[in-house]
DRENDO-1510 file (C-alpha; in Angstrom, 1 decimal, always signed):
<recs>
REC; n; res; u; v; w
REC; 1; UNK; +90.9; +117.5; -15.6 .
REC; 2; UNK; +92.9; +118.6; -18.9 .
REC; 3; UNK; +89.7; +118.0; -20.9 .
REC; 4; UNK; +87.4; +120.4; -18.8 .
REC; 5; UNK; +90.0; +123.3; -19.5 .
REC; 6; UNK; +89.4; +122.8; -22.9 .
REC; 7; UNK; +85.2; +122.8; -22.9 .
REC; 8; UNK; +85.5; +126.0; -25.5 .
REC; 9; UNK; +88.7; +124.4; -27.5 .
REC; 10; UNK; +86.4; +122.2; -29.9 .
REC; 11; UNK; +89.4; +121.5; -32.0 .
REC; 12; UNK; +91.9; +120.3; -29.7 .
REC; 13; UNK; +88.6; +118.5; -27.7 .
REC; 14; UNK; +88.2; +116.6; -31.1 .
REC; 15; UNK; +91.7; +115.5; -31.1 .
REC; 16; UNK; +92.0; +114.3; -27.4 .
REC; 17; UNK; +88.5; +112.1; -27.8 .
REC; 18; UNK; +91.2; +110.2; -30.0 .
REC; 19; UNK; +93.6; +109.5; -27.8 .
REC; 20; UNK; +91.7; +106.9; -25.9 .
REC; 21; UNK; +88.3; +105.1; -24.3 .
REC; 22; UNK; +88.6; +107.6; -21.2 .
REC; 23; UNK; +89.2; +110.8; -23.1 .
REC; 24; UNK; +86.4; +109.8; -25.7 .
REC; 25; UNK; +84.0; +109.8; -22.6 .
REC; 26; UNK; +84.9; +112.7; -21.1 .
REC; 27; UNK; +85.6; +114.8; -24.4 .
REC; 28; UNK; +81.9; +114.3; -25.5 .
REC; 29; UNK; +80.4; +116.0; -22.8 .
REC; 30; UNK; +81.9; +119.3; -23.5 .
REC; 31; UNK; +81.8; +118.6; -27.9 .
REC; 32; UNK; +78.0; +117.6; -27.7 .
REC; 33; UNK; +76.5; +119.7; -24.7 .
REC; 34; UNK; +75.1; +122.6; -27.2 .
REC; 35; UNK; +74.5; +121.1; -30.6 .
REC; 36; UNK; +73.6; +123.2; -33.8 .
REC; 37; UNK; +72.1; +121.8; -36.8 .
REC; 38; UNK; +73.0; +122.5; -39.5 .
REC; 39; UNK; +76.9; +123.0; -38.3 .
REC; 40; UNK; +77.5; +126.3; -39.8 .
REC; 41; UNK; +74.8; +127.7; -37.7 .
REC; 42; UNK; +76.2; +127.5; -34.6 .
REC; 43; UNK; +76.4; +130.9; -33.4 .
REC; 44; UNK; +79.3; +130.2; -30.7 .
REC; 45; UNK; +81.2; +129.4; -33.8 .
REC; 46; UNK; +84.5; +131.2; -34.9 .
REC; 47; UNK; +83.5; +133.7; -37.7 .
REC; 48; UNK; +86.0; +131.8; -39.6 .
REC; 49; UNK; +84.7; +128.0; -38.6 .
REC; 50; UNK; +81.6; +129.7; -40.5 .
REC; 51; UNK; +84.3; +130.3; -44.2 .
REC; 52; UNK; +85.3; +127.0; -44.0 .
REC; 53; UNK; +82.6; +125.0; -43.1 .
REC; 54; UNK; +81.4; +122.9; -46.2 .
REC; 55; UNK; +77.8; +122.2; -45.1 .
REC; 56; UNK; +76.4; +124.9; -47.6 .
REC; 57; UNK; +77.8; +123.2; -50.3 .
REC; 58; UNK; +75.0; +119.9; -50.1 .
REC; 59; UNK; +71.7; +119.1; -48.0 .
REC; 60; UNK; +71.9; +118.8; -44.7 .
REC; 61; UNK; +68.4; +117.5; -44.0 .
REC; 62; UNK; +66.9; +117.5; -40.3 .
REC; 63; UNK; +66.5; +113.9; -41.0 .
REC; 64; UNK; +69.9; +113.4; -41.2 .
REC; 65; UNK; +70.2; +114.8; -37.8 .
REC; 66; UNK; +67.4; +112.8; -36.5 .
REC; 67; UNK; +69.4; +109.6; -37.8 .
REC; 68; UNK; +72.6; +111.0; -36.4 .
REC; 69; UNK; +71.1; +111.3; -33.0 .
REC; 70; UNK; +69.2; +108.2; -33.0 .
REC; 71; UNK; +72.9; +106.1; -34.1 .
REC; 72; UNK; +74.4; +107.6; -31.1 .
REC; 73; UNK; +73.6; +107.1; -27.1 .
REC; 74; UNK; +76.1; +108.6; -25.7 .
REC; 75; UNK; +75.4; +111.8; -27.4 .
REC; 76; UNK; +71.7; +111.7; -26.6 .
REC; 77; UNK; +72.3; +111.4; -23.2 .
REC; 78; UNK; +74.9; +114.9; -23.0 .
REC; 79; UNK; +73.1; +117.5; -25.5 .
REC; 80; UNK; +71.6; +119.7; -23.4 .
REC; 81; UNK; +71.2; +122.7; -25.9 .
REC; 82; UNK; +70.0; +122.6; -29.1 .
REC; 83; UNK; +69.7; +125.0; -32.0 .
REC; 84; UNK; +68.2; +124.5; -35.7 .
REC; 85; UNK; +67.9; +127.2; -38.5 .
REC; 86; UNK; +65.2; +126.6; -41.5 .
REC; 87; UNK; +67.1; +128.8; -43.6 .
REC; 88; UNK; +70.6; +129.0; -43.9 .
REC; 89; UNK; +73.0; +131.8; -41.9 .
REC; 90; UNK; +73.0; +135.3; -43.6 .
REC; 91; UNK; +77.3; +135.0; -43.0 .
REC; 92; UNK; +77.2; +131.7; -45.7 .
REC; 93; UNK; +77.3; +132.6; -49.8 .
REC; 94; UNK; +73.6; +133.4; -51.0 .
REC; 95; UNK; +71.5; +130.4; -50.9 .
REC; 96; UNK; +67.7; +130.9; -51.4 .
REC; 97; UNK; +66.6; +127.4; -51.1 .
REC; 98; UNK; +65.1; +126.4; -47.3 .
REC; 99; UNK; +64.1; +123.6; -45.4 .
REC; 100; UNK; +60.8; +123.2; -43.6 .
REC; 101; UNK; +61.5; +121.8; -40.0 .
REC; 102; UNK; +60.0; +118.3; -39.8 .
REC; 103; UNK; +57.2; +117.5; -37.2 .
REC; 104; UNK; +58.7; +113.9; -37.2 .
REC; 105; UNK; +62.0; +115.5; -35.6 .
REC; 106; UNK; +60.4; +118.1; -34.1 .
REC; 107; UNK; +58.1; +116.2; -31.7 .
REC; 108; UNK; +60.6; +113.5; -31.4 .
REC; 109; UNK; +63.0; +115.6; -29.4 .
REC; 110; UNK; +61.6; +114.8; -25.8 .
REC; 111; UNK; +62.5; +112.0; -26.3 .
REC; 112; UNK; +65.2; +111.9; -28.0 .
REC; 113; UNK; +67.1; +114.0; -26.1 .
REC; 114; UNK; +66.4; +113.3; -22.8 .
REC; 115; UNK; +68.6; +115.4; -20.5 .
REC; 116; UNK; +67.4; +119.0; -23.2 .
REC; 117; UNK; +67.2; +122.0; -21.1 .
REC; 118; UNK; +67.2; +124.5; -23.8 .
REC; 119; UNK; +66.2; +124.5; -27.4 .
REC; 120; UNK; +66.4; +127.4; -30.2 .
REC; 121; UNK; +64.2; +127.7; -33.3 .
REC; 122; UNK; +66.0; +130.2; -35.9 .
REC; 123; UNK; +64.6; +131.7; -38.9 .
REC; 124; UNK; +61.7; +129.6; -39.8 .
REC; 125; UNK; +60.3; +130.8; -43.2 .
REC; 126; UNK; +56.7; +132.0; -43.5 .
REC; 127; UNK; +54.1; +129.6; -44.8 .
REC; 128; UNK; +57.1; +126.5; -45.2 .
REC; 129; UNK; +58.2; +126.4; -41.5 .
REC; 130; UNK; +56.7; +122.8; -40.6 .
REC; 131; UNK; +56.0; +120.0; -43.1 .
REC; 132; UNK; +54.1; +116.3; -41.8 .
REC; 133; UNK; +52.2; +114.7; -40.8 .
REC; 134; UNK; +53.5; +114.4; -37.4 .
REC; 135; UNK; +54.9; +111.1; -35.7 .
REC; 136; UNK; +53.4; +108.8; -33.5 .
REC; 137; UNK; +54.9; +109.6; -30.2 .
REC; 138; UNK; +54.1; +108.6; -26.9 .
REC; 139; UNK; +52.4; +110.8; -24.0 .
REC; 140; UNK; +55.7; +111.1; -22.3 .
REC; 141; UNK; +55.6; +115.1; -21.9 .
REC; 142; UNK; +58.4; +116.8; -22.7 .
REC; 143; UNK; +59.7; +120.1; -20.6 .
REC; 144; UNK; +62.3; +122.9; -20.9 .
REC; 145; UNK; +64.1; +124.9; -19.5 .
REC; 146; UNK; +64.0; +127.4; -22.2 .
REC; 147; UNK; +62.5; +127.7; -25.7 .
REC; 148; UNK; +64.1; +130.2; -28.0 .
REC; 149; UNK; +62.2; +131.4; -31.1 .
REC; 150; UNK; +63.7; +134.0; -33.3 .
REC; 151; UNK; +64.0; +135.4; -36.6 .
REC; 152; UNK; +66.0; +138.0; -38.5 .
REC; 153; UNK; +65.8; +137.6; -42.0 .
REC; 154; UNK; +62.6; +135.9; -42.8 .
REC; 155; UNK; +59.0; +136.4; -41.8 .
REC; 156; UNK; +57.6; +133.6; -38.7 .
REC; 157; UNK; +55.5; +131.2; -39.9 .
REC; 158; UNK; +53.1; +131.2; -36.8 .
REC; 159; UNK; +51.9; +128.1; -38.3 .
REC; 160; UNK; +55.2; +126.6; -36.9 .
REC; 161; UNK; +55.5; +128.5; -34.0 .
REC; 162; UNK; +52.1; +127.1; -32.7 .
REC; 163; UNK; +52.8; +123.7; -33.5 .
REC; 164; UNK; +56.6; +123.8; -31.8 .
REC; 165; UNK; +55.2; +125.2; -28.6 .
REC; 166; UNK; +52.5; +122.3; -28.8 .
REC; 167; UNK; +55.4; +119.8; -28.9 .
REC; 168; UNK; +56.4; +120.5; -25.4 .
REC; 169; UNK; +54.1; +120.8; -22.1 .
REC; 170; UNK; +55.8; +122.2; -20.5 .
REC; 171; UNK; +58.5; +126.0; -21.1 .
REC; 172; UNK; +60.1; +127.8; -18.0 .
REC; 173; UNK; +61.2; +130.2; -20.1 .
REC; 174; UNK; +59.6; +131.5; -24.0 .
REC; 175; UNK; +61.8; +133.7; -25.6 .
REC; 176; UNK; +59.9; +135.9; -28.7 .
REC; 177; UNK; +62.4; +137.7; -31.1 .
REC; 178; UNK; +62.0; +138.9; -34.8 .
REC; 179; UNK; +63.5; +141.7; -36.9 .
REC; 180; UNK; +61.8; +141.4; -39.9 .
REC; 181; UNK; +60.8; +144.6; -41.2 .
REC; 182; UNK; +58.0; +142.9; -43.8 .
REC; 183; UNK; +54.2; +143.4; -43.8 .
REC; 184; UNK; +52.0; +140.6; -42.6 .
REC; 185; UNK; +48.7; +139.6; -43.9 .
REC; 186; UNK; +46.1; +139.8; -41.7 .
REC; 187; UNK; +45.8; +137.0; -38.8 .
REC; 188; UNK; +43.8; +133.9; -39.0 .
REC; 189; UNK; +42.4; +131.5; -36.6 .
REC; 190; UNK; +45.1; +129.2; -36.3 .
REC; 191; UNK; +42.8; +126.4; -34.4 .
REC; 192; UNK; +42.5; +124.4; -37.4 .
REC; 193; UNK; +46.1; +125.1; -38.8 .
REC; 194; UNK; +48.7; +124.0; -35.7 .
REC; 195; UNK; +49.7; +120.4; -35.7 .
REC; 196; UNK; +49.4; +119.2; -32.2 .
REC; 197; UNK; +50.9; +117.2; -29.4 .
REC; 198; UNK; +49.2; +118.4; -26.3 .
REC; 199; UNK; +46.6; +120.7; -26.3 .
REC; 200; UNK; +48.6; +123.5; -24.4 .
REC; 201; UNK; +51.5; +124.4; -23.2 .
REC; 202; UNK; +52.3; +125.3; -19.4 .
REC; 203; UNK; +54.6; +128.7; -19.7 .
REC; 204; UNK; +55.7; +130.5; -16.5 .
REC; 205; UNK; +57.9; +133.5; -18.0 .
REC; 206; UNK; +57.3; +135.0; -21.5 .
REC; 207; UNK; +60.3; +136.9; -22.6 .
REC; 208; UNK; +59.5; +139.4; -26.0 .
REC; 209; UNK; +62.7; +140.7; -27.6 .
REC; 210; UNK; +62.6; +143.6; -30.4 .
REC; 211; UNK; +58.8; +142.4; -31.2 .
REC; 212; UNK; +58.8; +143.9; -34.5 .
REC; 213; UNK; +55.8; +142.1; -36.4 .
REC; 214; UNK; +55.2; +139.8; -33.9 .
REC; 215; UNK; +52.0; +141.2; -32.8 .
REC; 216; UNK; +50.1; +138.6; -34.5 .
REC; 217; UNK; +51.7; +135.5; -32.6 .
REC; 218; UNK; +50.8; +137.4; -29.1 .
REC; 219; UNK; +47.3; +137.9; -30.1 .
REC; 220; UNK; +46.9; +134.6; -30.2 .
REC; 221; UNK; +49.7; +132.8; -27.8 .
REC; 222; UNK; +46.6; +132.2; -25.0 .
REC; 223; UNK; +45.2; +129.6; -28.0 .
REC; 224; UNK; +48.2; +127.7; -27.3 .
REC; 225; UNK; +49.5; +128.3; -23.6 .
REC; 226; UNK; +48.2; +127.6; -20.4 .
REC; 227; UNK; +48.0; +131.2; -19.2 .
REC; 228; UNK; +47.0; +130.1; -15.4 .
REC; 229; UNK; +50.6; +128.9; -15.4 .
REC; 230; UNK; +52.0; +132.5; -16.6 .
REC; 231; UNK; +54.0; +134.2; -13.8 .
REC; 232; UNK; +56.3; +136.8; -15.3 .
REC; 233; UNK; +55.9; +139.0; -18.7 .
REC; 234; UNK; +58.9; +140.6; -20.1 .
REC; 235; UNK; +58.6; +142.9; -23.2 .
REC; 236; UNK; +62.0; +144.7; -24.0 .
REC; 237; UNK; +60.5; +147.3; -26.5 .
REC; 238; UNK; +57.3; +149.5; -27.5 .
REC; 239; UNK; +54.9; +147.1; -28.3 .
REC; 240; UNK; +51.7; +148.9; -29.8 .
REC; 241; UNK; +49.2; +145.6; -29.4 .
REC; 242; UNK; +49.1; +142.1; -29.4 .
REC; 243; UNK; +49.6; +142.1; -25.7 .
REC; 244; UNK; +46.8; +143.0; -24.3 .
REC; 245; UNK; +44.8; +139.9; -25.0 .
REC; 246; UNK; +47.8; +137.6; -23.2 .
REC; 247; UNK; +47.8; +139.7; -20.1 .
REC; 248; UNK; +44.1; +139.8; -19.8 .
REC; 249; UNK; +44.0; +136.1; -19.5 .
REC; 250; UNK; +46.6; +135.5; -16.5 .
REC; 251; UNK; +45.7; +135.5; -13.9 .
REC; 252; UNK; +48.5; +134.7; -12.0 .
REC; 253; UNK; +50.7; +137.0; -13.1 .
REC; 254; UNK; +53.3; +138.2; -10.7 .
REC; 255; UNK; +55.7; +140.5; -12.5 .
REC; 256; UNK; +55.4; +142.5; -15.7 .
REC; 257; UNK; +58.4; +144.4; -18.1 .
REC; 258; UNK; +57.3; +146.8; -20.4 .
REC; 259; UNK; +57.7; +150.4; -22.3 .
REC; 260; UNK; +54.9; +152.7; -21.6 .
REC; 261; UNK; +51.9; +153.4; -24.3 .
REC; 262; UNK; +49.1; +155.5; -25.2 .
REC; 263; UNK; +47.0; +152.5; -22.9 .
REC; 264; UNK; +48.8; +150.6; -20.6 .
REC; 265; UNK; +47.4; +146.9; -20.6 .
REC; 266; UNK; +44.6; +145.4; -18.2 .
REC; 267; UNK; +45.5; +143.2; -15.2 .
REC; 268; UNK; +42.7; +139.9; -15.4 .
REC; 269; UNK; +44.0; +140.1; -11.5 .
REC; 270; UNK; +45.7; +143.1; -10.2 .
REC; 271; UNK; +46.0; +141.9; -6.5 .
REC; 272; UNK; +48.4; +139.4; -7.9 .
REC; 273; UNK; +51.2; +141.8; -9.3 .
REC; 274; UNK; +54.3; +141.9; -7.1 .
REC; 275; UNK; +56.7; +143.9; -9.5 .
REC; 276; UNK; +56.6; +146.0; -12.2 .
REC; 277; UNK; +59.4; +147.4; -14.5 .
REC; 278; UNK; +58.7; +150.4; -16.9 .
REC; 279; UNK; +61.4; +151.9; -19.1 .
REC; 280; UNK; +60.7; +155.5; -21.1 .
REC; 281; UNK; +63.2; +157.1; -23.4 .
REC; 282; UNK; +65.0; +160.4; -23.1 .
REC; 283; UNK; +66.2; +162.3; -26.5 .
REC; 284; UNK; +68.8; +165.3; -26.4 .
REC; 285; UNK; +67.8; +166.3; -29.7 .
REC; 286; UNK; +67.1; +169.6; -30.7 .
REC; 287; UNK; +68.6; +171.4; -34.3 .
REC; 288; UNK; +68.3; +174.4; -33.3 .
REC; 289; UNK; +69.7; +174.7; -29.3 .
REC; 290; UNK; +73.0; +175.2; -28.6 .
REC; 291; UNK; +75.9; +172.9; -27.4 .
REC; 292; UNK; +75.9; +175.0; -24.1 .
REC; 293; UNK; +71.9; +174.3; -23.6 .
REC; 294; UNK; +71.1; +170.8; -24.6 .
REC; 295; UNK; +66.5; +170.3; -25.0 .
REC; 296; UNK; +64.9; +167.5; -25.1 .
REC; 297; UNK; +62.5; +166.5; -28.3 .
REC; 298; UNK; +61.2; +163.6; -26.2 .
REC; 299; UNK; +60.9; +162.9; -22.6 .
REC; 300; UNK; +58.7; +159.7; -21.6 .
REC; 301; UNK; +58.8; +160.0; -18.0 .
REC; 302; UNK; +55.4; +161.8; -17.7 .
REC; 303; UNK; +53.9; +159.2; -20.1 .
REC; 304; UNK; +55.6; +156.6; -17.4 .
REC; 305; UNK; +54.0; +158.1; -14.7 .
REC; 306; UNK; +50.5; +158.2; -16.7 .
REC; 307; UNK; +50.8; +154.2; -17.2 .
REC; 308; UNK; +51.7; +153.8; -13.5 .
REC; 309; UNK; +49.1; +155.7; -12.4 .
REC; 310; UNK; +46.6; +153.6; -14.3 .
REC; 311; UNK; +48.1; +150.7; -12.6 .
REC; 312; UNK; +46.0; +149.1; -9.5 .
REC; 313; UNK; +47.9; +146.8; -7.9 .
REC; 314; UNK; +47.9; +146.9; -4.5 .
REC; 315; UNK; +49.8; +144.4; -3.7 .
REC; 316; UNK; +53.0; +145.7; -5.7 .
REC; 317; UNK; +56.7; +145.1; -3.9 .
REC; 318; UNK; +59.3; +146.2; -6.3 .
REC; 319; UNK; +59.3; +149.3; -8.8 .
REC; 320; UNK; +62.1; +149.5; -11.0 .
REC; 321; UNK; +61.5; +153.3; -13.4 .
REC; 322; UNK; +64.1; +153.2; -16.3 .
REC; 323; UNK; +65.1; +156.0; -18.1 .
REC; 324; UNK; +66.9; +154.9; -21.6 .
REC; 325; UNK; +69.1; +158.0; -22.6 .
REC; 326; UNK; +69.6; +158.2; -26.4 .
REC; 327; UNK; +71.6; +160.4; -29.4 .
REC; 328; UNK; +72.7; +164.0; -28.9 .
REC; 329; UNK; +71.3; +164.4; -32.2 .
REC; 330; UNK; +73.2; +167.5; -33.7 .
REC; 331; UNK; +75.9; +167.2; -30.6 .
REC; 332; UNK; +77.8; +165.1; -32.2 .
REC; 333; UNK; +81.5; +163.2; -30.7 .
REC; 334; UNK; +83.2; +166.2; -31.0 .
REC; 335; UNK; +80.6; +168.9; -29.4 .
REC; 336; UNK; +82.1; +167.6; -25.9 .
REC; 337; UNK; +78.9; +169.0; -24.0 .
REC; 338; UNK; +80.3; +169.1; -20.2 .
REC; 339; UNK; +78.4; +166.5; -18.0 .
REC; 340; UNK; +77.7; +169.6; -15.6 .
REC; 341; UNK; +75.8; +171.5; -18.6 .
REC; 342; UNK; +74.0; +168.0; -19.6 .
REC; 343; UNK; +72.8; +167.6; -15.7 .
REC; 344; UNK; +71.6; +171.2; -15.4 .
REC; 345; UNK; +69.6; +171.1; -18.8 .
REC; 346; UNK; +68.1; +167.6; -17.3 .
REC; 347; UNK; +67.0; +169.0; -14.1 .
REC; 348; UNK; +65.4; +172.0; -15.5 .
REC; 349; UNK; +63.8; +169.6; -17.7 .
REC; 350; UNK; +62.5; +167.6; -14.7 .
REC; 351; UNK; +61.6; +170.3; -12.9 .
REC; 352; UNK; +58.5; +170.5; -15.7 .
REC; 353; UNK; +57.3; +167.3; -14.8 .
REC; 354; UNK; +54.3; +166.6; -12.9 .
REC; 355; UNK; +55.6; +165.7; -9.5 .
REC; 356; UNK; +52.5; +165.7; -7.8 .
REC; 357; UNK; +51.4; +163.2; -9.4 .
REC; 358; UNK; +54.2; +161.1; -9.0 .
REC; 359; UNK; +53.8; +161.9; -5.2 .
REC; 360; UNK; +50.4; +160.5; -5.5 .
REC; 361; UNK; +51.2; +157.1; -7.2 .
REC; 362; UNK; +53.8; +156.4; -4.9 .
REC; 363; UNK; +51.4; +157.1; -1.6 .
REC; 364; UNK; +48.9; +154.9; -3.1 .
REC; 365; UNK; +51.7; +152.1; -2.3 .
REC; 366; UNK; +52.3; +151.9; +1.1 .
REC; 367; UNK; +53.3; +148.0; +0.6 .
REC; 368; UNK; +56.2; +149.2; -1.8 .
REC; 369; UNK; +59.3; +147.4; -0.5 .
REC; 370; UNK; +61.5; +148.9; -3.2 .
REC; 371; UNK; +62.0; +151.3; -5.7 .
REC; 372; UNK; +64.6; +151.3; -8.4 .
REC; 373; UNK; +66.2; +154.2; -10.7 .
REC; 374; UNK; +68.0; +152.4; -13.8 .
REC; 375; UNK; +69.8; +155.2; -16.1 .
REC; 376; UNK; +70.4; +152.7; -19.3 .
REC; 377; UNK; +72.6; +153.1; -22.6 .
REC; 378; UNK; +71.7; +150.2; -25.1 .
REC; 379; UNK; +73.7; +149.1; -27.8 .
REC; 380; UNK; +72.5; +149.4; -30.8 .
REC; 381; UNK; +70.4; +152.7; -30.4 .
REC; 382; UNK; +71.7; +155.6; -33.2 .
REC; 383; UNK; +74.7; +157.5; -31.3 .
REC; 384; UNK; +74.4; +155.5; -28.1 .
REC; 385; UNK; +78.2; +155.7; -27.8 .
REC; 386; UNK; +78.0; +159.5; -27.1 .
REC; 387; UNK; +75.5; +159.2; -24.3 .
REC; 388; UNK; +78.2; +156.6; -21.7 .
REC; 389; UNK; +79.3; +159.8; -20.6 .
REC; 390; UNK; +76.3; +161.7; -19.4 .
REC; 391; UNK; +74.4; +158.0; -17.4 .
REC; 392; UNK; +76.2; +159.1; -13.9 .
REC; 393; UNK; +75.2; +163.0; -14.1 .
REC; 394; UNK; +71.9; +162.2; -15.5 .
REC; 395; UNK; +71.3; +159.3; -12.3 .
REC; 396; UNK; +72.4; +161.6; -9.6 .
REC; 397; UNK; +69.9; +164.8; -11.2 .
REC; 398; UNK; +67.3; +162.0; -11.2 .
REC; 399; UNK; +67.6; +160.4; -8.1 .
REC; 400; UNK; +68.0; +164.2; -6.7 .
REC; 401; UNK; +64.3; +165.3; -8.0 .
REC; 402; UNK; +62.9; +161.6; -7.0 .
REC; 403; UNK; +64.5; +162.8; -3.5 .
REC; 404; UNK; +63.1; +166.2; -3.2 .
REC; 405; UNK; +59.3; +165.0; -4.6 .
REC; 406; UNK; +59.2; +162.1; -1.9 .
REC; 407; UNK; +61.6; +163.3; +0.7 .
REC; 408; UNK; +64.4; +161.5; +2.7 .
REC; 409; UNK; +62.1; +158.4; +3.6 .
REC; 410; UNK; +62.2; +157.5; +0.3 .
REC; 411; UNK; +66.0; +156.5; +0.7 .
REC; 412; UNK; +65.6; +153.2; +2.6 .
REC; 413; UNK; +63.8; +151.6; -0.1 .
REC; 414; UNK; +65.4; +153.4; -3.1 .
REC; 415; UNK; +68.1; +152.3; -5.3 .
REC; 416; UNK; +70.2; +153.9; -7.8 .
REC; 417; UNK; +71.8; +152.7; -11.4 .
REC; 418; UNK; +73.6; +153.6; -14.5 .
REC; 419; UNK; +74.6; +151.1; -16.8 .
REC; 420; UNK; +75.9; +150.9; -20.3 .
REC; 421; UNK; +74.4; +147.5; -21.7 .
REC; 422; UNK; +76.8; +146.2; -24.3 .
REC; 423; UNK; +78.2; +142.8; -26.1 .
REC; 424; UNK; +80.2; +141.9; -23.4 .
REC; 425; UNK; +78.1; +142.9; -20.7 .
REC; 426; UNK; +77.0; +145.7; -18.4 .
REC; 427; UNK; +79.3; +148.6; -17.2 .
REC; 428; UNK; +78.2; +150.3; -14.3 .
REC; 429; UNK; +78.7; +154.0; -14.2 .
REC; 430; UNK; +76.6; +154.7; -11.1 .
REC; 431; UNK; +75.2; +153.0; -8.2 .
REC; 432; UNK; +73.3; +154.1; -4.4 .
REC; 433; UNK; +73.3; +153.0; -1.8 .
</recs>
C-alpha cells in the first residue's frame, strides 16, 4: 500500500525496492510501467532529472536497451509504455550526432514486451531513421493499444514510419504529429523502400496532430494500413491535402474530425458516417476599428457550412460545429473591450451569415440525434490569453442565432460549450442544457 502512493515518487520508489524481496516486486511495477530510452528522454521527467542526467555524455545504443530488456523478466513483463527518441532532447547541451532506430529492436518489441499497450517513436531523422536488415521473428502479431509518432525538430523519415507501422498488425489508436517547418522533396513510391513484417497494418482510429509537412506520409498511409479496418479520422488542424486519398479508401469509416477547406474530402461510403466534427476559426482583428466596435478579418463559419453542405451522409447522428476564437489583434490586454460590446459586434456579424442555408443542411438530417456548439480557446494560438474572457458571450450569441435559424425544436438535441483548452486541462466557461 505505501509503494502505490508513491507510483510518481521514482526516487523514493528506487530506494524502497531496496529494502526487501516484497518491496522489490511491488516497486517495479510503478518504476518500469512507462520506460523511455534513452533516460533523459522521458518526458514525465523533472526538468531538472533532465540537468543531471549523464546519458548525453556517452552512447546509449538501442542495443543496449534491447540487452537490458532481454537480461530482465520481471521488467518485460510490467512495461506497458514505451518511448524512444532517434535524436537526442532539444533541453540536453547541443549534440548533432543521432542514432538510427534498429529494425532488430524495433520488430523485436512484440515480443519482447509482452503486456505493451502503448509505444512512442520521437524524432526520427530523415533518410537515417531505420538501419537493418531486420531480425528473424516469428509470426506472433503484435498489437497496441496506441502508436505515437512525432517529431519536432527533425524532418520524418517516412522510410521509418512505414516500416514501424509494418512491425505491428495491429494499432487501436495512430497518433501523426510533426512541427518541422522544412521543405520536403517530392514523395516516392515507398513499396520498394519499407522493411516489412506483415504486409499491413489493421488501424481503427487515426489521430493527426499539427500536420505540418506530413502530407506526404498520408498520401500514402493506405500502402501500409488496412483501411477496411479504419473507423474514426481525427485531424486537429488545416490540412490542405494528403487526406483525401486515406478517406477515399475507407470504407468503413464512422466518424471524421477536421477544419474546413476550399474541398472538403470524398466519402468511399457516405451511408456509413455517424459523426462528424468541424471546427472554423473566428479573428477580431481589424487595425483600423475601434475598441468600442470590434470586426472580424476572418470568419469561417460560412466556409463550415459550405463543407457541410457538401457532405452526404445520411445516416449522420452527432454534429459537433466549433468555432475557435482567436487574437484581438490591435485590442490588446489593456483595451478591456466589455464582453457586452464583443457579443453585440459577434451577432451583427452573424446576422451576415447565410442562415438559409444552414436551415437547409440541417433539414436534410432528419436522423440527427445531436448537435453540438463548442466555443474553444487553444493554447498556443498568438494572444489566446485575451480571448478566455469573451468564450461565454460569444456561446450564448451563437447558440442565440443557431436558436432563432432552427427554432425551439432544435433545443432537445442541442448542446452548448465554451472551453479554454490548456496544459492542465479544460476550463469550462459555458455549458446548455
Amino acid at each position: 500500500m505505501i509503494i502505490d502512493y508513491l507510483y510518481e515518487d521514482k526516487k523514493s520508489l528506487q530506494h524502497c525496492s531496496l529494502v526487501c524481496k516484497a518491496w522489490e516486486s511491488s516497486s517495479t511495477v510503478h518504476l518500469f510501467s512507462r520506460f523511455s530510452w534513452p533516460p533523459c528522454s522521458i518526458y514525465w521527467a523533472l526538468p531538472e532529472e533532465h540537468a543531471t542526467c549523464e546519458c548525453h555524455q556517452h552512447t546509449l545504443a538501442f542495443e543496449d536497451c534491447y540487452d537490458y530488456l532481454l537480461s530482465s523478466h520481471r521488467v518485460r513483463q510490467v512495461v506497458t509504455h514505451l518511448r524512444i527518441t532517434g535524436v537526442r532532447s532539444s533541453s540536453l547541451p547541443e549534440v548533432e550526432e543521432h542514432e538510427p532506430l534498429p529494425l532488430t529492436f524495433l520488430f523485436a518489441l512484440p515480443e519482447l514486451l509482452p503486456r505493451l499497450q502503448t509505444l512512442e517513436v520521437w524524432d526520427l531523422l530523415f533518410g537515417a531513421g531505420v538501419m537493418g536488415p531486420p531480425p528473424r521473428v516469428s509470426g506472433n502479431p503484435g498489437i497496441l493499444d496506441k502508436l505515437v509518432l512525432a517529431g519536432f525538430s527533425v524532418l520524418w523519415d517516412d522510410r521509418a514510419v512505414f516500416s514501424i507501422l509494418s512491425a505491428f498488425s495491429h494499432i487501436n489508436n495512430l497518433v501523426l504529429e510533426c512541427n518541422c517547418e522544412e521543405g520536403l522533396e517530392e514523395a516516392v513510391s515507398l513499396a520498394s523502400q519499407v522493411h516489412r513484417r506483415f504486409p499491413s497494418t489493421s488501424v481503427h482510429s487515426l489521430e493527426v496532430v499539427t500536420p505540418l509537412f506530413v502530407a506526404h506520409i498520408l498520401c500514402r498511409l493506405h500502402e501500409q494500413l488496412d483501411t477496411s479496418a479504419l473507423r474514426e479520422v481525427k485531424v486537429q488542424h488545416y490540412l490542405d491535402e494528403g487526406l483525401e486519398s486515406l478517406i477515399a479508401s475507407a470504407p468503413s469509416l464512422e466518424a471524421l474530425t477536421f477544419m474546413p477547406s476550399d474541398t472538403p474530402p470524398k466519402l468511399l461510403n457516405p451511408a456509413a458516417l455517424r459523426v462528424l466534427d468541424m471546427t472554423c476559426s473566428v479573428i477580431a482583428d481589424d487595425p483600423e476599428a475601434q475598441p468600442d466596435a470590434p470586426q472580424f478579418c476572418e470568419f469561417g463559419w460560412g466556409e463550415m457550412i459550405h463543407n457541410l453542405a457538401a457532405f452526404h451522409a445520411p445516416e449522420l447522428r452527432e454534429l459537433t460545429l466549433g468555432v475557435m476564437l482567436r487574437e484581438l489583434g490591435c485590442w490588446d490586454e489593456d483595451a478591456g473591450i466589455p464582453q457586452k460590446t464583443f457579443a453585440k459586434a459577434l451577432a451583427r456579424r452573424l446576422q451576415d451569415e447565410d442562415w438559409a442555408a444552414f436551415r437547409a443542411v440541417m433539414k436534410a438530417r432528419p436522423k440527427l440525434q445531436k448537435l453540438k456548439l463548442v466555443l474553444v480557446v487553444i493554447d498556443g494560438w498568438t494572444s489566446f490569453q485575451y480571448m478566455v474572457p469573451y468564450l461565454a458571450c460569444s456561446a450564448q450569441t451563437l447558440q442565440d442565432a443557431v436558436v432563432s435559424c432552427l427554432g425551439r425544436d432544435v433545443e432537445s438535441i442541442l448542446e452548448v460549450v465554451a472551453e479554454h483548452r490548456h496544459m492542465e486541462g479544460v476550463t469550462n466557461y459555458y455549458r446548455y442544457p
